[in-house]
MDTraj code that builds the backbone (N, CA, C; nanometers):
import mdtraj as md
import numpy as np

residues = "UNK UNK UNK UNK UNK UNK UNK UNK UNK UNK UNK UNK UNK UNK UNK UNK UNK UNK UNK UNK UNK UNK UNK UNK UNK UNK UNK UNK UNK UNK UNK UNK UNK UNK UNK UNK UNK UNK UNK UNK UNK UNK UNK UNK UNK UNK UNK UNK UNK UNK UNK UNK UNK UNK UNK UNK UNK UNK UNK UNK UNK UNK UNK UNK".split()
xyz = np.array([
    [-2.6824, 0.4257, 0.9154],
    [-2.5563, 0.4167, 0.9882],
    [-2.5409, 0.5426, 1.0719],
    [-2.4678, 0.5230, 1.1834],
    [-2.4577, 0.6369, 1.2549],
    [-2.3398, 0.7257, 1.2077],
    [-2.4080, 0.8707, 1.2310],
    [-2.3000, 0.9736, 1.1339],
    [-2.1766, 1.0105, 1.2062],
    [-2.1750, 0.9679, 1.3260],
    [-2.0437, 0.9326, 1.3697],
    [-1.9252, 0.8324, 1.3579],
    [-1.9750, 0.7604, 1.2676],
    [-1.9017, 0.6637, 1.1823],
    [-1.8202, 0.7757, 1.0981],
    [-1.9340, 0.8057, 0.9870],
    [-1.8532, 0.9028, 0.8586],
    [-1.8327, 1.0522, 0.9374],
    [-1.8388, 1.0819, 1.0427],
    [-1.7844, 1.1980, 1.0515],
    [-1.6486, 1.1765, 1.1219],
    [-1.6193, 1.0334, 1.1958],
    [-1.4828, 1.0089, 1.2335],
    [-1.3900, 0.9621, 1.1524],
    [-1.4289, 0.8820, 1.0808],
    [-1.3373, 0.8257, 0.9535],
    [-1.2993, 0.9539, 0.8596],
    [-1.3600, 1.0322, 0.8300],
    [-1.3457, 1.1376, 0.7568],
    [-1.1889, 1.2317, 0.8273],
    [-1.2656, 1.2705, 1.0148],
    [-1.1633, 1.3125, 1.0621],
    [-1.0025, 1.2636, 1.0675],
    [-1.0815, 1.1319, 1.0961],
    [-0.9060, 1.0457, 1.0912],
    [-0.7996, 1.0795, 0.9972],
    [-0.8773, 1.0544, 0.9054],
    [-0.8063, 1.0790, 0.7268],
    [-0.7441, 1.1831, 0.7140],
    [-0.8318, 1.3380, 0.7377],
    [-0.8014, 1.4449, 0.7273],
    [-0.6884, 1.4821, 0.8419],
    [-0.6577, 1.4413, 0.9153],
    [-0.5682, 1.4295, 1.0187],
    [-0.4242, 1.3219, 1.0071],
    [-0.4286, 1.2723, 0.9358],
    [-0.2801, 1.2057, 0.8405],
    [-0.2985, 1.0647, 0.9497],
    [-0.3815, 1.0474, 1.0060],
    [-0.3283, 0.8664, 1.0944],
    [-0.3172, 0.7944, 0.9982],
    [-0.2766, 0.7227, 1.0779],
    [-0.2310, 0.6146, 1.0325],
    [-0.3609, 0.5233, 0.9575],
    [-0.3190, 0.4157, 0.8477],
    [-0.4743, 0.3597, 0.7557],
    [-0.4418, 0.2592, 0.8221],
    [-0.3775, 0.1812, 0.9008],
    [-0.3687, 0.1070, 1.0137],
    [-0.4759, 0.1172, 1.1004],
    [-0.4993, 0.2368, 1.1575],
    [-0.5545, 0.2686, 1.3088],
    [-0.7071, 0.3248, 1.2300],
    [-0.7092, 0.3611, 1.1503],
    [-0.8181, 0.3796, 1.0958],
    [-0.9140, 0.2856, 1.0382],
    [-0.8199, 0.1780, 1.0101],
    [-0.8924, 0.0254, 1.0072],
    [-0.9617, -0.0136, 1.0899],
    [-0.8407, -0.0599, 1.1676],
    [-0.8428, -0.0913, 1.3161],
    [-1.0251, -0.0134, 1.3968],
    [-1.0164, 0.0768, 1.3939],
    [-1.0934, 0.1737, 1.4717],
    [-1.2514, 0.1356, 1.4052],
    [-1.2286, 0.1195, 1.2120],
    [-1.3665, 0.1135, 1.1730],
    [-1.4142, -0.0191, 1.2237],
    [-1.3357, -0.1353, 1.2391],
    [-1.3986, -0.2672, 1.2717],
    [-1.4197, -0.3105, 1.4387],
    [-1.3150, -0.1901, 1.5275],
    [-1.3910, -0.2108, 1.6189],
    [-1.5224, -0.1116, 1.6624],
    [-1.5664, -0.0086, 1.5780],
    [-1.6740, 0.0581, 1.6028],
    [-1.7679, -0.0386, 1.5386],
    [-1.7480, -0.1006, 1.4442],
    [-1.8763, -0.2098, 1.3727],
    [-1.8768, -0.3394, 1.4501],
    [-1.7827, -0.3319, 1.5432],
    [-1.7882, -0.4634, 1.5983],
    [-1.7599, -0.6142, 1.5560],
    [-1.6699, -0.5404, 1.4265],
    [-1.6336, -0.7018, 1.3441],
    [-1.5006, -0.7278, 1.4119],
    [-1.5243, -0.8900, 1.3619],
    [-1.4004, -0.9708, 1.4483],
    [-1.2902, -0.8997, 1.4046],
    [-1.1785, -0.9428, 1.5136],
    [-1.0152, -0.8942, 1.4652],
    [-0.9492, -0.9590, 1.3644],
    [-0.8668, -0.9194, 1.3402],
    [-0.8069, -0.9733, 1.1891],
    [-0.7221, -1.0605, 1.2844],
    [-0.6767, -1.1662, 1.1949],
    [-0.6229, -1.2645, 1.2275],
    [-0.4330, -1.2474, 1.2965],
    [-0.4248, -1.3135, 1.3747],
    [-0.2966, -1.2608, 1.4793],
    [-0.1773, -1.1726, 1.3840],
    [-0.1404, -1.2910, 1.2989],
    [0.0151, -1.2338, 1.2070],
    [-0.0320, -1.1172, 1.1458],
    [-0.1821, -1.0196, 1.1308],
    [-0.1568, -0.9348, 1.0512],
    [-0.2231, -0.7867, 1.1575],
    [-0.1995, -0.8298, 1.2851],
    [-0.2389, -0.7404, 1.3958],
    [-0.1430, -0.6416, 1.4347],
    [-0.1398, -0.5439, 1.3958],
    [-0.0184, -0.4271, 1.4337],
    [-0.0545, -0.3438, 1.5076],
    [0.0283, -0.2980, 1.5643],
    [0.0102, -0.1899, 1.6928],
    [-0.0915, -0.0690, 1.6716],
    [-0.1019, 0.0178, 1.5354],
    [-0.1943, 0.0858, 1.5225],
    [-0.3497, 0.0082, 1.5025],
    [-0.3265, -0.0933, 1.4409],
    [-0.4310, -0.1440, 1.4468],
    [-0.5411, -0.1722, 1.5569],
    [-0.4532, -0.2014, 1.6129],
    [-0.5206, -0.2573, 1.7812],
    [-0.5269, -0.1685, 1.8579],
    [-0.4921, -0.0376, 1.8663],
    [-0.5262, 0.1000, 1.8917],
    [-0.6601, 0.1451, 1.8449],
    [-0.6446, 0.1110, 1.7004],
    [-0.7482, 0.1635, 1.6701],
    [-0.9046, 0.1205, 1.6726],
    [-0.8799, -0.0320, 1.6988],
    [-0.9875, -0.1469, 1.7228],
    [-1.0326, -0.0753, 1.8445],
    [-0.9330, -0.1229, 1.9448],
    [-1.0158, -0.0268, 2.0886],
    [-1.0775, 0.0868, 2.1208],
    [-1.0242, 0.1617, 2.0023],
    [-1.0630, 0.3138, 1.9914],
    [-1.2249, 0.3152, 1.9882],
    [-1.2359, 0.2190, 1.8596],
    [-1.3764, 0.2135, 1.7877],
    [-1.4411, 0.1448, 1.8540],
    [-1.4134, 0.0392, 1.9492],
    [-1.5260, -0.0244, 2.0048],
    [-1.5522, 0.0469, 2.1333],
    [-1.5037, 0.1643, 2.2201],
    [-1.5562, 0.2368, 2.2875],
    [-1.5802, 0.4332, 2.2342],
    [-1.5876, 0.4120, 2.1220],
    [-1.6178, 0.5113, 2.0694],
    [-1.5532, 0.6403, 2.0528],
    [-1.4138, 0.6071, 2.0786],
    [-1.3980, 0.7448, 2.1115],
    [-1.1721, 0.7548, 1.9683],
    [-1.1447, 0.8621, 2.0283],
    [-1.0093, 0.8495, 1.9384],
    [-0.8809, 0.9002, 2.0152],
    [-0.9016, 0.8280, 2.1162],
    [-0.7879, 0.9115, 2.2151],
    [-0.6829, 0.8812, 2.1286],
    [-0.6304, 0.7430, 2.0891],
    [-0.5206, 0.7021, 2.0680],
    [-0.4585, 0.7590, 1.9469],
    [-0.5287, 0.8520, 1.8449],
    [-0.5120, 0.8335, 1.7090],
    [-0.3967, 0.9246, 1.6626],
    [-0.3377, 1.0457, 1.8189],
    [-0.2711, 1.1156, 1.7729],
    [-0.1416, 1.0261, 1.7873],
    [-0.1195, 0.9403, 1.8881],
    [-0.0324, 0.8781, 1.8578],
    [0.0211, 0.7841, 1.7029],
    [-0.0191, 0.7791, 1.6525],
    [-0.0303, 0.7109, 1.4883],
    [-0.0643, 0.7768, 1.3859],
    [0.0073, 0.8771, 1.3800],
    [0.0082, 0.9407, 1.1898],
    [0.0561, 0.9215, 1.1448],
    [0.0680, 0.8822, 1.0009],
    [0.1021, 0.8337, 0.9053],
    [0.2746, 0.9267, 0.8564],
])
top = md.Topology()
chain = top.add_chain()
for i, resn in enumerate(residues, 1):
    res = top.add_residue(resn, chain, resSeq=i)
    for name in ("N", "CA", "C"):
        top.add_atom(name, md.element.get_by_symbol(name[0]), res)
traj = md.Trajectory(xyz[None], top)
């Protein structure tokens, strides 16, 4: 796995976001489907986009 997986998830955490956006972020960096509509929340879908272009702009917006 790429260590930018566990070195961002790690950061996230250590940085109080949100476990929303940190979801969000791990399944769109793995590229798994979205969770189903009724359980799609705003950090989430932040964080999906985050992960599927690699990066964490959004994450300061969403701490926990």
């Amino acid at each position: 796995m790429d260590p930018m997986y566990y070195e961002t998830i790690t950061k996230l955490e250590e940085m109080g976001a949100n476990p929303e956006y940190v979801n969000g972020w791990a399944s769109g960096f793995l590229h798994n489907p979205q969770r189903e509509e009724q359980r799609v929340t705003d950090a989430y879908s932040a964080g999906y986009d985050d992960g599927a272009n690699k990066n964490t702009d959004n994450a300061d917006k969403f701490k926990s």
